[in-house]
N, C-alpha and C positions, 0 to 999 in steps of 0.2 A: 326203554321198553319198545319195542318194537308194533311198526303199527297192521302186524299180522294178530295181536291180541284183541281179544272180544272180550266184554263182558257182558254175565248176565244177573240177574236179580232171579230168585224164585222162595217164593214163599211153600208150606205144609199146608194149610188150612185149606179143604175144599179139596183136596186130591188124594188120590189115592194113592198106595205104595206103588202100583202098577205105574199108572200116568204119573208121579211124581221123577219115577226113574226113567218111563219113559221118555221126558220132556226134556232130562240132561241127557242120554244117550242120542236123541234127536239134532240136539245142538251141539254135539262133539265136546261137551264139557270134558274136558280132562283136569278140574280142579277145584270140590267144593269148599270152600270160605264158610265156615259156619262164625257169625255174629252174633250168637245167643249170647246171654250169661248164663246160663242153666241150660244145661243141653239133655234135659227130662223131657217128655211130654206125657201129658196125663189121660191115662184112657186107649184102650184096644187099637182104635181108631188111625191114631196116630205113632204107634209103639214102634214101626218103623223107623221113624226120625230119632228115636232116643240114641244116646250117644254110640253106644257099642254097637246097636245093630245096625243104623247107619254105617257107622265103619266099615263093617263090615261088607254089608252089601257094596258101597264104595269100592271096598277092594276085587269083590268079582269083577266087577265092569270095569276095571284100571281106572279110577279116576281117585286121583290123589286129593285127601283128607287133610285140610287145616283148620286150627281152630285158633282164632281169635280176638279172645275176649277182651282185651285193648278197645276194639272196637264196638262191643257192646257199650248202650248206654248205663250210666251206675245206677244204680236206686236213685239218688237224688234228681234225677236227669227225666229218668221213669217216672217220679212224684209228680211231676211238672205237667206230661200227659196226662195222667190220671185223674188230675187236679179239670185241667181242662177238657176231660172226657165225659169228669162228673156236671161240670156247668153244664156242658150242652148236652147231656144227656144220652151219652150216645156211650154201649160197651164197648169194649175195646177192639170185638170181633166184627164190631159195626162199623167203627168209625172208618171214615173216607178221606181223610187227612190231618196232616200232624199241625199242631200249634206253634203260631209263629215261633213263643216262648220255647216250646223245646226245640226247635230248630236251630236255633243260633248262641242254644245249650250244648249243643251236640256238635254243631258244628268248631264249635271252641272246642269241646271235649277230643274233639281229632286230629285238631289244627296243628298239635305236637307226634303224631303217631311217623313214624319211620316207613314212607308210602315208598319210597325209594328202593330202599331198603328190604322191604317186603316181598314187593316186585321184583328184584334181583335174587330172593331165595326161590322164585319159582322157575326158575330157566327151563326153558322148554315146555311150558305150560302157555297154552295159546288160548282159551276158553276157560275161565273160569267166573264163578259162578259164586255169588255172595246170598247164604243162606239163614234165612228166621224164618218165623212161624206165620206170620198175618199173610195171608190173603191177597190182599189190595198192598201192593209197593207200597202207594201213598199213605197207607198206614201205618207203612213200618221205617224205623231210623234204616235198614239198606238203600231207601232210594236216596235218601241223603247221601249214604256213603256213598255209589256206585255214582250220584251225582256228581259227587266233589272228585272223586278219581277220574271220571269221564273228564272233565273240567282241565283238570290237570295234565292227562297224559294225552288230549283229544285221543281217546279212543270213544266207540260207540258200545251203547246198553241196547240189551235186548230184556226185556220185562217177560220171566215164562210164568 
């Protein structure tokens, strides 16, 4: 991989379909990484990001549409969050960082995924850009990932 590749993080919550597509067209994303498991969102608000219309719009602005779900955390992985969202009390659009526990749940859960591999299916994509729902990176399993691939290929994360 070449070290002309950026990456970036962006979360849905909190933004608009305007400034959501603004913030990849600003940073020359030419490649959204969707890391859902469920690529729905519920509610007007966010019906942008649902799967199709995302594409969609993705394809006006050329920037090439991947999805995967390998990288999503499973349900059981999810349970672990949830578990430790409920102790301390915090919803899930609140919380401000992930638990040690699901951390080095997920990070196993990657430790086999084909990063090599991946990377070599996107040739010519120089920005790209690993997408979920939360808000706050630190809330969601992408800083993980975008961490451990920075790690690995030293490339640098930009957080939109």
């Amino acid at each position: 991989m070449g070290a002309d590749v950026e990456l970036f993080s962006i979360g849905v919550y909190g933004k608009s379909e305007v400034g959501f597509f603004r913030q990849l067209e600003d940073s020359a994303v030419d490649c959204l990484v969707d890391v859902r498991l469920r690529r729905g969102m519920r509610g007007p608000q966010y019906a942008f990001a649902n799967k199709s219309r995302l594409q969609s719009s993705l394809l006006e602005r050329h920037i090439d549409y991947r999805a995967e779900k390998a990288l999503a955390p499973p349900a059981e992985i999810r349970a672990l969050q949830k578990q430790a969202d409920e102790i301390a009390q915090v919803s899930k659009r609140h919380r401000d960082s992930l638990s040690n526990r699901f951390i080095s749940e997920y990070i196993a859960h990657i430790s086999s995924f084909d990063f090599d591999g991946f990377f070599a299916s996107l040739t010519g994509r120089t920005h790209i850009a690993f997408f979920c729902v939360e808000a706050k990176w630190t809330a969601c399993h992408r800083s993980i990932l975008v961490s451990e691939i920075s790690r690995r290929f030293q490339l640098r994360v930009t957080h939109l």
